[in-house]
C-alpha positions as CSV (number, residue, x, y, z in Angstrom):
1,X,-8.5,-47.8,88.7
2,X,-10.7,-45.2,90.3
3,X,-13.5,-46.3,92.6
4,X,-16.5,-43.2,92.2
5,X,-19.1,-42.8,94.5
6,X,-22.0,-40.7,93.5
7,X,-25.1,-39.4,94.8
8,X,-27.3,-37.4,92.3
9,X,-25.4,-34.9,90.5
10,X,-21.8,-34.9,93.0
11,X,-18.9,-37.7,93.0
12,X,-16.7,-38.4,95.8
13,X,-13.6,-40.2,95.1
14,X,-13.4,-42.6,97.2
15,X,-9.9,-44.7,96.7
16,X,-7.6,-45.2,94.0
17,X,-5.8,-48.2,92.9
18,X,-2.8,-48.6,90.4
19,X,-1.9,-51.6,88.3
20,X,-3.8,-55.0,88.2
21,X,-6.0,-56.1,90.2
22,X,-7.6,-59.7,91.1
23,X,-11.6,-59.7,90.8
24,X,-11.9,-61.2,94.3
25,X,-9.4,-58.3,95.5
26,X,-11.6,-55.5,93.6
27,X,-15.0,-56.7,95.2
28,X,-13.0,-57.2,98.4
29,X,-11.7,-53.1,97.8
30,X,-15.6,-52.3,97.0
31,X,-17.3,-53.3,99.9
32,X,-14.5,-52.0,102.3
33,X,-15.2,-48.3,100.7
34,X,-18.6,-49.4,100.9
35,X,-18.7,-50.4,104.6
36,X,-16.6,-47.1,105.0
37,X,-18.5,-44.7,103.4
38,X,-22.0,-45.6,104.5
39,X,-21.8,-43.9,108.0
40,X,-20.9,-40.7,106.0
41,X,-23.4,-41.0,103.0
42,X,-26.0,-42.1,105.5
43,X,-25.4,-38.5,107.8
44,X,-25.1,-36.6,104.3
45,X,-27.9,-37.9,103.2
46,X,-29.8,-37.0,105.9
47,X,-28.0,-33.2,106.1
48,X,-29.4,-32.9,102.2
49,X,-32.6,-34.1,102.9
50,X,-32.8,-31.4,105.4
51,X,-31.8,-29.1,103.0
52,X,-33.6,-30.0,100.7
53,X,-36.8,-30.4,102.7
54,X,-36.0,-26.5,104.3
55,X,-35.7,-24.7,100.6
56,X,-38.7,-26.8,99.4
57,X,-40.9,-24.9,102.8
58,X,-38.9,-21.4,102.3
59,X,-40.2,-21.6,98.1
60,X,-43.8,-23.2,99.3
61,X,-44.0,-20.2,101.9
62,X,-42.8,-17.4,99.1
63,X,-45.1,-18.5,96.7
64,X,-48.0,-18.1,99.1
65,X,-47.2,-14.8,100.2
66,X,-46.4,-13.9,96.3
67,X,-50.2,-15.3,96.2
68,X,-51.3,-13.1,98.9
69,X,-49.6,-10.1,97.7
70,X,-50.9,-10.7,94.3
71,X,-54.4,-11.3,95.5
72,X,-54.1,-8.1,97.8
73,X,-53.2,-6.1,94.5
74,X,-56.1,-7.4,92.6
75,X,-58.8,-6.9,95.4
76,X,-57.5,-3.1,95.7
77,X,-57.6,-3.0,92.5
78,X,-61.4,-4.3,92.0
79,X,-62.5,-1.5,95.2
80,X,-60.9,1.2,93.8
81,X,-62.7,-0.1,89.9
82,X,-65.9,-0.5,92.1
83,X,-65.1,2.9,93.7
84,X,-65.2,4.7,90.2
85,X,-67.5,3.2,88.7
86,X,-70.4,3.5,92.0
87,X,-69.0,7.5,91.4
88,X,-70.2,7.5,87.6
89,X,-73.5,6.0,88.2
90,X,-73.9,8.3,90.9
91,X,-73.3,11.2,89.0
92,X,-75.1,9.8,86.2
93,X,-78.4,9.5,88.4
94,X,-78.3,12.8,90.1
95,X,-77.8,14.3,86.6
96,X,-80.6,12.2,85.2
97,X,-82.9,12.9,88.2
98,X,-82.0,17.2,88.1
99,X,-82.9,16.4,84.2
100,X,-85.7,14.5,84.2
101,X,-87.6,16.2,86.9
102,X,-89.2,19.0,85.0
103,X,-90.2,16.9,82.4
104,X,-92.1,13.9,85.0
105,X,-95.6,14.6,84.9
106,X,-95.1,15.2,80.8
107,X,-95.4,11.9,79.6
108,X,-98.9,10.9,77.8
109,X,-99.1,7.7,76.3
110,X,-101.4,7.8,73.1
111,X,-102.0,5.5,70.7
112,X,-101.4,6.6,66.9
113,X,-103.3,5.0,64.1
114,X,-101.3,2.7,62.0
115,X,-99.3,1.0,64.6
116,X,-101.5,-2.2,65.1
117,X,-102.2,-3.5,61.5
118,X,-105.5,-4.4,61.6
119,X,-106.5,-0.6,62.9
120,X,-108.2,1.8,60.5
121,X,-106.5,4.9,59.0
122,X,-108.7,7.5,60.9
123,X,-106.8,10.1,62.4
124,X,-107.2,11.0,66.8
125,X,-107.0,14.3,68.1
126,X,-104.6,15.4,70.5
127,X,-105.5,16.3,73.8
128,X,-104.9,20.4,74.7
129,X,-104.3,20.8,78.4
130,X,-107.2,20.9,80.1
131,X,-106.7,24.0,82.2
132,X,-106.2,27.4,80.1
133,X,-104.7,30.0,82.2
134,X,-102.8,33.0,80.4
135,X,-101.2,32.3,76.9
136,X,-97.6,31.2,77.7
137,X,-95.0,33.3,76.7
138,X,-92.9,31.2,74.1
139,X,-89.7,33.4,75.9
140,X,-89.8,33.2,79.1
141,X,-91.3,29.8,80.3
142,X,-89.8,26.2,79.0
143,X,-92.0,24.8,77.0
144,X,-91.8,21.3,74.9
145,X,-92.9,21.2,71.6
146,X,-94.2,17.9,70.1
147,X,-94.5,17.1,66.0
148,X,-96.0,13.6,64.8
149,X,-96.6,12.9,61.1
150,X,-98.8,9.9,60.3
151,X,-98.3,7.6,58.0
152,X,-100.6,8.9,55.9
153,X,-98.6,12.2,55.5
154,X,-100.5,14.5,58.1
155,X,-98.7,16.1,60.6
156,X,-99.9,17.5,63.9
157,X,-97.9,19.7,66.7
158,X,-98.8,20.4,70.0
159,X,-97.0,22.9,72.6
160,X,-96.9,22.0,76.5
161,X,-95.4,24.2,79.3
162,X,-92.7,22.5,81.5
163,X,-95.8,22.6,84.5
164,X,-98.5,20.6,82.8
């Protein structure tokens, strides 16, 4: 006859007792190894609680700073995404702005016939520039060239230097 002690996962073998045994005697044998062993299982207990209680703060406090660290990543991450991307648009504007300049006072806004559907098919004339200097030269200034066709088939074209 074994008497086992146990405490989670772990025995302890406590005492061991050959041949038979009375059930008075075996109760009697229990609560001496009881009595015994509570002083130790009580100050174990207590050591494995303290263990226990110092891994459980040591994972808490790596898992934070695996949160921080992780968090740290990502926001360098985002700044340097931020960083690029504030680059692009930049570059993208300057280059729209060096492009767009010449062309900023070129932008008429005319109506074509057709485009509202209750509108007649009479045709508009465009506008010529209004000031008629020399004839540009079609190779050495920029000049923008604009085509529209109607919808009834008529097409009209109109030539603008880059300073009108």
């Amino acid at each position: 006859f074994l008497i086992f002690l146990s405490r989670t996962t772990t025995y302890l073998v406590s005492s061991q007792v050959e041949g038979p045994v009375t059930p008075s005697e075996l109760v009697e044998m229990l609560q001496r190894t009881i009595d015994e062993q509570r002083v130790a299982f009580r100050a174990s207990l207590a050591d494995e609680q303290a263990a226990a209680f110092r891994a459980s703060r040591a994972e808490e406090e790596e898992r934070r700073r695996s949160a921080l660290r992780l968090r740290q990543e990502q926001d360098a991450a985002y700044l340097e995404s931020l960083r690029k991307d504030q680059e692009k648009e930049r570059l993208a504007k300057s280059f729209q702005e060096g492009a767009v300049k010449p062309k900023a006072k070129a932008k008429p806004s005319t109506k074509y016939p057709g485009q509202a559907g209750g509108e007649t098919t009479r045709t508009t004339q465009i506008r010529a520039p209004t000031h008629k200097e020399t004839a540009p030269s079609h190779r050495t200034e920029a000049n923008t060239k604009i085509m529209i066709r109607f919808p009834n088939g008529e097409r009209r074209q109109q030539s603008f230097r880059h300073t009108d």
